[in-house]
C-alpha positions in Angstrom: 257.6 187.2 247.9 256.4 184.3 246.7 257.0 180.6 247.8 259.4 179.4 245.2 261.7 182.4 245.1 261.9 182.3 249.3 262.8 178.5 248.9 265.9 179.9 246.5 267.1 182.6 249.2 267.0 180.0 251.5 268.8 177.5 249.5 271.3 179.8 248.1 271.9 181.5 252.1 272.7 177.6 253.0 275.2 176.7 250.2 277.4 180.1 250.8 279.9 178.4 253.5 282.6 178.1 250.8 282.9 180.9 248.7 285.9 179.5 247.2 284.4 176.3 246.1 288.0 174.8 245.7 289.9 177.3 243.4 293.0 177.4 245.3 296.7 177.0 244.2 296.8 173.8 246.2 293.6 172.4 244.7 295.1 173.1 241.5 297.8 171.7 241.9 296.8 168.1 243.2 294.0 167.8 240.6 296.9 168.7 237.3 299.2 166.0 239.0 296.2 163.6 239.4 295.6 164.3 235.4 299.2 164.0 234.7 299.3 160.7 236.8 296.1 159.3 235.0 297.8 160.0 231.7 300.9 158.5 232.3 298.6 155.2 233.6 296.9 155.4 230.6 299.5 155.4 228.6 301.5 152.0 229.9 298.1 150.3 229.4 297.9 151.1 226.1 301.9 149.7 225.4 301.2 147.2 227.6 303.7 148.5 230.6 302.1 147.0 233.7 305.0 147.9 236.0 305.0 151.7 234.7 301.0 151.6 235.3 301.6 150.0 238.9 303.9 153.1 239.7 301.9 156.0 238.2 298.7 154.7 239.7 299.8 154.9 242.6 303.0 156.3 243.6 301.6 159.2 241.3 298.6 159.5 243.1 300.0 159.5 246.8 302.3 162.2 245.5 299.7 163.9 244.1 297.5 163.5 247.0 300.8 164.6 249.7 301.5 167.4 247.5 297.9 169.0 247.6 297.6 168.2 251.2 301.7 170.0 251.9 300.4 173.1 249.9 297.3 173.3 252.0 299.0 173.0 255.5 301.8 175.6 254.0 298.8 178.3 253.4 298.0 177.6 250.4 294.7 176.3 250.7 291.3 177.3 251.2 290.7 178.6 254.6 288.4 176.0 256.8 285.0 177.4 257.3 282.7 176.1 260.3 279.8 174.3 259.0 276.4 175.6 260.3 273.0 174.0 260.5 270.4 175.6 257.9 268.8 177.7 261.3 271.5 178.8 261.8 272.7 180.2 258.7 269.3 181.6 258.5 269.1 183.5 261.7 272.8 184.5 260.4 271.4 186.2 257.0 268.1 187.5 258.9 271.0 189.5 261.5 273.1 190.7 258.2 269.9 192.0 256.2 268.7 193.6 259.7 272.0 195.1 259.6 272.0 196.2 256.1 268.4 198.0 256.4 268.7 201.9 256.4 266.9 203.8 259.0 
């Protein structure tokens, strides 16, 4: 095998501890009310509502933010994965393709 595709096992074996990389209902769910928020913000700038902006900006966003983090505790996040150091993720996938190798 040569070196460069070794170095992308490796690297690709040490980036696997979240396989779903954020795409859960709660994630969702935070970031659309965080766009909805910035929207509305937006918006009173451009009419030149500062109180409206005040609110959005940041009630929105600690809404947003205590919503995400309500729907996470309720299950609906991702699950929490223990971070490993990079030996041992590789002694981890050395074991599995030991494992995986037909007599």
């Amino acid at each position: 095998m040569s070196e460069l595709s070794a170095t992308n096992d490796e690297h690709r074996h040490e980036n696997t501890t979240q396989a779903h990389h954020g795409n859960t209902p709660a994630a969702w769910t935070t970031v659309g009310l965080l766009l909805a928020t910035s929207v509305v913000a937006g918006l009173a700038v451009v009419i030149g509502n500062w109180w409206l902006f005040f609110v959005s900006a940041i009630g929105g966003t600690l809404i947003s933010l205590l919503a995400g983090k309500v729907l996470h505790v309720m299950g609906h996040g991702g699950p929490r994965v223990p971070r490993h150091s990079p030996a041992e993720v590789r002694q981890i996938a050395e074991d599995s393709a030991e494992s995986s190798q037909v007599s």
